[in-house]
C-alpha positions in Angstrom: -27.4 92.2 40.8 -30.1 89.8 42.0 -29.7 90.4 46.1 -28.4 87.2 47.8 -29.8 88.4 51.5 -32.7 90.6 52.1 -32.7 92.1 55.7 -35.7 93.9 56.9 -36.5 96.4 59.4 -39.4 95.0 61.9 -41.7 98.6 63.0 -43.7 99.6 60.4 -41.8 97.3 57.8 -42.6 94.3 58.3 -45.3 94.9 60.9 -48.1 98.0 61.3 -46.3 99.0 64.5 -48.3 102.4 63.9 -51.6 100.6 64.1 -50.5 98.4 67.4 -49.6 102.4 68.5 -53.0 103.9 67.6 -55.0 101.1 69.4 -52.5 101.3 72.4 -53.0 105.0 73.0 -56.8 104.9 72.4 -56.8 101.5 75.0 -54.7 103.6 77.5 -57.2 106.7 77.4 -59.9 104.2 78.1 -58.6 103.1 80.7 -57.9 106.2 82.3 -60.7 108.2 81.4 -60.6 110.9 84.4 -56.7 112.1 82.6 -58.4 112.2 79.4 -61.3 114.6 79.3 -63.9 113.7 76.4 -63.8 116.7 74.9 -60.4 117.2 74.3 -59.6 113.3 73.2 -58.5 113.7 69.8 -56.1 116.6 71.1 -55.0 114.0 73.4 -54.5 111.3 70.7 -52.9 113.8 68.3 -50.4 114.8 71.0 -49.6 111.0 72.0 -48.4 110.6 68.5 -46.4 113.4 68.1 -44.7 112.7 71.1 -43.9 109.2 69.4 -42.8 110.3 66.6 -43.6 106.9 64.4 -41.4 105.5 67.3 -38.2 107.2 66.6 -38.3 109.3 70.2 -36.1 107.7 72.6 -38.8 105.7 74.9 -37.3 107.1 78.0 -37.6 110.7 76.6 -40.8 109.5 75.2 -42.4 108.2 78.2 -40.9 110.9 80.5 -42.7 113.4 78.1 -46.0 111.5 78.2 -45.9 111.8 82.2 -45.2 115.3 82.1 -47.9 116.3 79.6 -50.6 114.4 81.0 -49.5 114.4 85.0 -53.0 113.4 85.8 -52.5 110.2 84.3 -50.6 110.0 87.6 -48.1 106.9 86.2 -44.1 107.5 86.6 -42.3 107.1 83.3 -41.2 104.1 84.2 -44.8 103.0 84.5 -45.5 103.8 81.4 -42.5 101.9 79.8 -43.8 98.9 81.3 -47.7 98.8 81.0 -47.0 100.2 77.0 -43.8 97.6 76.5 -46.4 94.5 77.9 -49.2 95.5 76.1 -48.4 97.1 72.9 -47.1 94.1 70.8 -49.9 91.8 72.0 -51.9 94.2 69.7 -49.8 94.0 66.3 -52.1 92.5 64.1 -50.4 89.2 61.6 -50.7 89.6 58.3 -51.1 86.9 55.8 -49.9 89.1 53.2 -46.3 89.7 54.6 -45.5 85.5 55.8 -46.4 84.9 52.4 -43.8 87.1 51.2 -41.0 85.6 53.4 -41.7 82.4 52.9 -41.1 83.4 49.6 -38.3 85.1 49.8 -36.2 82.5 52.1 -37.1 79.9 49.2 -34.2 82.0 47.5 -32.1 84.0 49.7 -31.4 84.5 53.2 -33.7 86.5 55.2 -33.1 88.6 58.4 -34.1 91.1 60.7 -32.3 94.0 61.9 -34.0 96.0 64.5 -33.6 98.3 67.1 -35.4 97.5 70.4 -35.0 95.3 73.6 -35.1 91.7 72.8 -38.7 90.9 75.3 -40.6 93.8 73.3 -39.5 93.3 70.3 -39.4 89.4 70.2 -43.3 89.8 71.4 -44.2 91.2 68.4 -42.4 89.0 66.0 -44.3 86.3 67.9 -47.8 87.6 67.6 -47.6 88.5 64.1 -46.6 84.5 63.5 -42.7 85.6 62.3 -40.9 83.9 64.5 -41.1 80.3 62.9 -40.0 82.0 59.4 -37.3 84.4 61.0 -35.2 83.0 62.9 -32.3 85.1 61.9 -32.8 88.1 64.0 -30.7 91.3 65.5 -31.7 93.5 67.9 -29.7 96.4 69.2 -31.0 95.5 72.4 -29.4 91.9 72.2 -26.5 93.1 69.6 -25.7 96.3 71.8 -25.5 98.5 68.4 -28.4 100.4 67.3 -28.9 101.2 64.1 -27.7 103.5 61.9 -24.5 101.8 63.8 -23.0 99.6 61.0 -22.4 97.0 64.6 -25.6 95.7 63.7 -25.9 95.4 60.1 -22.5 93.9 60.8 -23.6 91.0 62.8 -26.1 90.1 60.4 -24.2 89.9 57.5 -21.6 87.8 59.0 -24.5 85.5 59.5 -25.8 85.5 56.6 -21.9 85.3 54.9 -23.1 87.5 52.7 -21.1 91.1 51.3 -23.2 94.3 51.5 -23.4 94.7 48.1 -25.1 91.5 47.8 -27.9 93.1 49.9 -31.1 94.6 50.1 -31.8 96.5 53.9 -36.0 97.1 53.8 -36.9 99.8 56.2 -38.9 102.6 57.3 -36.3 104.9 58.5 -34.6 107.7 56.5 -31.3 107.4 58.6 -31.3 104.8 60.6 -32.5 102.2 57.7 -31.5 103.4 54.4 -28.5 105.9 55.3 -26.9 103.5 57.9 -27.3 100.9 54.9 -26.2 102.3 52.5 -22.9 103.7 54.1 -22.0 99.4 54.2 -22.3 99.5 50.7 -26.2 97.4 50.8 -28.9 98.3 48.7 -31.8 99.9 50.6 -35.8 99.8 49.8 -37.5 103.0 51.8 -40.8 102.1 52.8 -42.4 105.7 52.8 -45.8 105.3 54.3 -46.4 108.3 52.1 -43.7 110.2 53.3 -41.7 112.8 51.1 -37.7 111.5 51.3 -36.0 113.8 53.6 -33.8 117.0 51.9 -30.3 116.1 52.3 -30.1 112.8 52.6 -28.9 110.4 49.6 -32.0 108.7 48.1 -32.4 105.0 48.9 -32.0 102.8 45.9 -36.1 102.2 45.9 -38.9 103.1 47.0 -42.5 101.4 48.4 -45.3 103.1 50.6 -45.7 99.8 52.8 -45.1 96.3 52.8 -47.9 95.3 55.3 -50.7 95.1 53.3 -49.2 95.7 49.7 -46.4 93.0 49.6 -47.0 93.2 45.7 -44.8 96.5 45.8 -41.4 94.9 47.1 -42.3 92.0 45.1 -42.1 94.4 42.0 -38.5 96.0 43.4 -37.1 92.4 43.9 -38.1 91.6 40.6 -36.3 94.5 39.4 -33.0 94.0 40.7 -31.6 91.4 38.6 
C-alpha cells in the first residue's frame, strides 16, 4: 500500500540532533575550561555522551548526572537544563537535503511530526533548521502530554491527518519509542539506524535506513517501495 501520511520523528531523523550535541558539549567545555582539564578532555566528551545516551536519558536524570560527575562545573541541574535547552538547537545545522524531501513528500501525502520534547526546545530547532514553514503539522509530548511510545501521541496526529494507521509510515530513530510504539497502532515504521544493530527482542521495523539527514535518497528508495 502506497502510505497516505508519513510522520516523522524530529532528533536525529529529521535533524542531526547528535551533531547540535557534539558541538554543545565541546562549546560548554570551552567555556568552562577550569572543570575540564586538557588532558583528560576526550574522557570528558566521551562521558557527556554516554550520559546522553543519543538523547534517550531523561534530561532531569541526565542533567542531575552531569552535575554530579563533573561538580566542578559548579552549575545546579537545573542550570544545566536551561543553558543546554537555550543553546543547543540554535546549533542544529538545516539541511537542504531533507526540506527537499518534504516538500516532496507533502506534494503527495500528509506530513507530520511526532516528537517527544517541550514545545520551546523542540520548536527552536524545527525553526533553525528552516522546517517550520513546511511542517506545520506537529506533536510534541510536551504540548500533547503523551510521550511516545504512548499511542496518545501518534493518536493525535492521525486524527489530524484523518488518516488510519495502516495507511502510515512512522520514520524514526528509536527502537521502542518510534518503531515499537508504531507499530503496536498498526503504522508502518522506517528505523533510521545510524549504524546501529536492531535491538534482540524487539519486532523488526518494516524498513530500514542509516539516516535521513544527509542521505534523503535512502527513504526516497523505501517510499518508492511501498506501493
Amino acid at each position: 500500500m502506497r502510505p497516505r501520511a508519513v510522520f516523522f520523528d524530529l532528533d536525529d531523523t529529521l535533524i542531526d540532533r547528535a551533531g547540535a550535541f557534539a558541538s554543545y558539549v565541546e562549546d560548554l567545555i570551552d567555556r568552562h575550561p577550569a572543570a575540564f582539564p586538557a588532558s583528560r578532555r576526550a574522557e570528558d566528551v566521551a562521558e557527556f555522551h554516554a550520559l546522553d545516551g543519543r538523547g534517550s536519558t531523561d534530561r532531569t536524570v541526565f542533567c542531575r548526572r552531569v552535575t554530579d560527575t563533573f561538580p566542578a562545573l559548579a552549575l545546579s541541574p537545573e542550570e544545566l537544563w536551561d543553558d543546554m535547552s537555550t543553546l543547543l538547537p540554535t546549533l542544529v545545522v538545516p539541511s537542504v537535503g531533507t526540506l527537499v524531501l518534504v516538500e516532496g513528500l507533502r506534494k503527495r501525502a500528509p506530513v507530520a511530526v511526532v516528537s517527544n520534547g517541550s514545545g520551546r526546545v523542540q520548536r527552536a530547532k524545527l525553526e533553525r533548521a528552516f522546517l517550520t514553514a513546511h511542517l506545520p503539522d506537529v506533536f510534541l509530548s510536551g504540548e500533547v502530554g503523551a510521550e511516545k511510545p504512548d499511542a496518545r501521541i501518534f493518536l493525535a496526529a492521525l486524527a489530524r491527518v484523518d488518516r488510519a494507521p495502516e495507511e502510515v509510515l512512522h520514520v524514526g530513530d528509536d527502537p521502542e519509542r518510534d518503531i515499537v510504539g508504531a507499530a503496536r497502532l498498526g503504522m508502518s515504521t522506517c528505523w533510521v539506524s545510524h549504524g546501529r544493530p536492531w535491538p534482540q527482542g524487539l519486532p523488526p521495523p518494516t524498513f530500514t535506513v542509516e539516516r535521513v539527514v544527509g542521505q534523503p535518497e535512502a527513504l526516497r528508495g523505501v517510499l518508492a517501495r511501498w506501493t
